[in-house]
N, C-alpha and C positions, 0 to 999 in steps of 0.2 A: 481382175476381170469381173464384173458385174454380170450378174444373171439376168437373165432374159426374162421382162415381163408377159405375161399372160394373162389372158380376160375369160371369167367365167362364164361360160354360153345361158348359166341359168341366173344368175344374179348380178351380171352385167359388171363388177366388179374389178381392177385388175391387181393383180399383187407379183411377186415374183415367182417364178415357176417351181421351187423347191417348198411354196407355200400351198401349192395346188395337186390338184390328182388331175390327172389323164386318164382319159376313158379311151380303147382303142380300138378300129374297126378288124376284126380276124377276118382273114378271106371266105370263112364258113359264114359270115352272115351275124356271128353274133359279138358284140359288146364287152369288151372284159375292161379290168381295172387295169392299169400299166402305171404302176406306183414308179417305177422307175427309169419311166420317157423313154424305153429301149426300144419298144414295137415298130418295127414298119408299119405304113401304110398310114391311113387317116386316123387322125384324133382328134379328142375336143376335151380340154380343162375344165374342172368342178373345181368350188372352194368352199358349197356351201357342208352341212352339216350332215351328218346321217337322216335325221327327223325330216330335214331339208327336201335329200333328195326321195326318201319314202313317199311325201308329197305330190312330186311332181312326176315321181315313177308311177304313181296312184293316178291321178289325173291329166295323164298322159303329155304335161309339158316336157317330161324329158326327151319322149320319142320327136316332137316338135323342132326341138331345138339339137338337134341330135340330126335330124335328116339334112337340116340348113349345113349342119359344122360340115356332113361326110357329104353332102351333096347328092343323096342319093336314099330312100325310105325303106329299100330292100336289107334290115337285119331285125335282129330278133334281142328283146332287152330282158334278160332273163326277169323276172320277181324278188330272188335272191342278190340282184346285182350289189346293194347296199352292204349285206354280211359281206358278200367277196371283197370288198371296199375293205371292209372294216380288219375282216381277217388278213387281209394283204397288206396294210398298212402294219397293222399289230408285227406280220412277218420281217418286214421290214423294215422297224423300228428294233424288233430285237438282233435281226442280223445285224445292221450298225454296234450293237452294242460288242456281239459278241466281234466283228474289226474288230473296235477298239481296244478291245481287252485283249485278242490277241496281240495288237502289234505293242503293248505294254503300256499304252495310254490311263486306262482302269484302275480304280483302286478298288480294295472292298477287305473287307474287317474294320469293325468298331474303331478300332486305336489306332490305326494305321487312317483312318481317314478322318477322327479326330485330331490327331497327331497335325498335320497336313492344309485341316481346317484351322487351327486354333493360330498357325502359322502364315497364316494368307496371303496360302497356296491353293485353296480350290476354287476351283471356277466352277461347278457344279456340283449337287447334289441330287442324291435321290432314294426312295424308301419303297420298299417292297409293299402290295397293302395289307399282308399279314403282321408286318412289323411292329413293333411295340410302341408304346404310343412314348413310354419312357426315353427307350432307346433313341426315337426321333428327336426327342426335344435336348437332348444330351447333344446330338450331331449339329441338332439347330445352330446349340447354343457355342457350340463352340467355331463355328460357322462364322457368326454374327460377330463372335469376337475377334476371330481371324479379320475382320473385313473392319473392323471401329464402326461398327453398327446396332450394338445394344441398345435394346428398347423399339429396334425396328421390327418391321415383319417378315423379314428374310427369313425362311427358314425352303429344307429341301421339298422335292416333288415327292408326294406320293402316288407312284403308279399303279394304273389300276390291271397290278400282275403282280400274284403271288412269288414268294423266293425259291417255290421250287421253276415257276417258268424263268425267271431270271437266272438261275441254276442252270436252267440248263440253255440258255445264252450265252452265256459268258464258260458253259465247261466247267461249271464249279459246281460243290453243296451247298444248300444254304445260304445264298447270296440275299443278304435281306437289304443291305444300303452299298450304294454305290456312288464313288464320289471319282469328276478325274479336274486334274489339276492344267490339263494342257487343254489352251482355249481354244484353236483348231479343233481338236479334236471334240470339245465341248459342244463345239456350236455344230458340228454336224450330227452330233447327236442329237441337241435340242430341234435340228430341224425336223428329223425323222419322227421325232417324240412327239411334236407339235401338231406335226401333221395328222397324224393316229388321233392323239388328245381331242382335237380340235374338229377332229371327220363325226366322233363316237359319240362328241359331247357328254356332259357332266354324269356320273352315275352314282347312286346310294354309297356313302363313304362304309366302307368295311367293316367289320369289328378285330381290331386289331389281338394278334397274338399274344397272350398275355405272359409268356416268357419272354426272358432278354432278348433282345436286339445282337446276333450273329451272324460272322460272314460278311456281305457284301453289300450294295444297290448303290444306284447310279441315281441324279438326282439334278434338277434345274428349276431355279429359284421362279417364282411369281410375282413381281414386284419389284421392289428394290433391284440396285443395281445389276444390269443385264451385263454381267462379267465376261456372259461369252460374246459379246459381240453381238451386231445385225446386220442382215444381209442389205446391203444397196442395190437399186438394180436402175438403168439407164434404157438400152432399149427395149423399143417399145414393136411386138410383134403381132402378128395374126393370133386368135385364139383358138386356131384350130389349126394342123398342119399333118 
């Protein structure tokens, strides 16, 4: 079953709905985020960026295009609506993780995810952004190997969430790399991951911890082959509902 496309009310765009945020109307009047299409009542799809919507929050095209979606001018769009974005996505990028990890999807330890990698069996990677900059290229590389793609640019994600927030995702210490091997499970992480990634846009890369690379992180390549799969989607819906 293909997912249902959606159109961005601010950049006129359409993509499929697991690529998109939902804004949704609360009976009080005000606007929140509904990262996970559950809310009753009216909504309307964003796909653009954080800087994006800061913009158009700023210059009031959001409210504009916001009264067309709910039909109606009477709410209130908070100033911080963007952080709720940003922090609600983050929430729910780490709750998928930690599913996955409970239902036994998740790897995480250096060797155990080399081990895995070098055998290719991962389908994702990923690197804490305290992690060592050693320990990544060790994961990389044995990544790259697993897949017969040395000299490529595969290598895992670095997220931008230290190993104690991942730690405490996944119910573990220490979780600096996390790798999982079942591509289901991959690609609904990378959606979740994506979506966050892609809302908060690019930020000053880290300075990495400069002890070993321990524990865990979860991880989805840039580039080179999309192992986990892409989503299709067929029909073609309202952008607001």
């Amino acid at each position: 079953m293909t997912d249902p496309i959606r159109k961005c009310v601010l950049s006129g765009e359409r993509d499929v709905r697991p690529h998109l945020i939902r804004l949704a109307l609360a009976p009080d009047g005000q606007v929140h985020p509904d990262v996970r299409a559950k809310a009753p009542g009216r909504g309307a799809w964003i796909g653009v960026t954080r800087a994006e919507l800061e913009v158009a929050l700023n210059k009031g095209k959001l409210k504009g295009v916001l009264s067309r979606a709910f039909k109606t001018s009477e709410f209130t769009l908070s100033p911080d609506l963007p952080e709720q974005i940003a922090v609600a996505l983050e929430r729910n990028a780490m709750d998928r993780l930690g599913l996955e990890s409970r239902s036994g999807t998740v790897l995480i330890g250096s060797d155990r995810i080399a081990q895995n990698a070098r055998s290719g069996k991962l389908a994702s990677l990923y690197h804490a952004s305290d992690a060592s900059e050693d320990g990544n290229r060790k994961l990389d590389q044995a990544w790259r190997i697993g897949n017969d793609v040395e000299g490529s640019g595969l290598r895992g994600l670095a997220l931008p969430a230290t190993r104690t927030i991942l730690g405490l995702a996944l119910g573990r210490e220490n979780v600096v790399h996390i790798g999982l091997t079942d591509r289901a499970a991959a690609k609904r992480v990378s959606e979740a991951l994506d979506r966050w990634l892609h809302f908060i846009g690019p930020e000053p890369t880290p300075v990495p911890c400069e002890t070993a690379s321990q524990g865990a992180s979860a991880s989805q390549q840039k580039g080179p082959p999309d192992l986990s799969g892409a989503p299709t989607a067929a029909d073609v819906h309202e952008e607001f509902e």
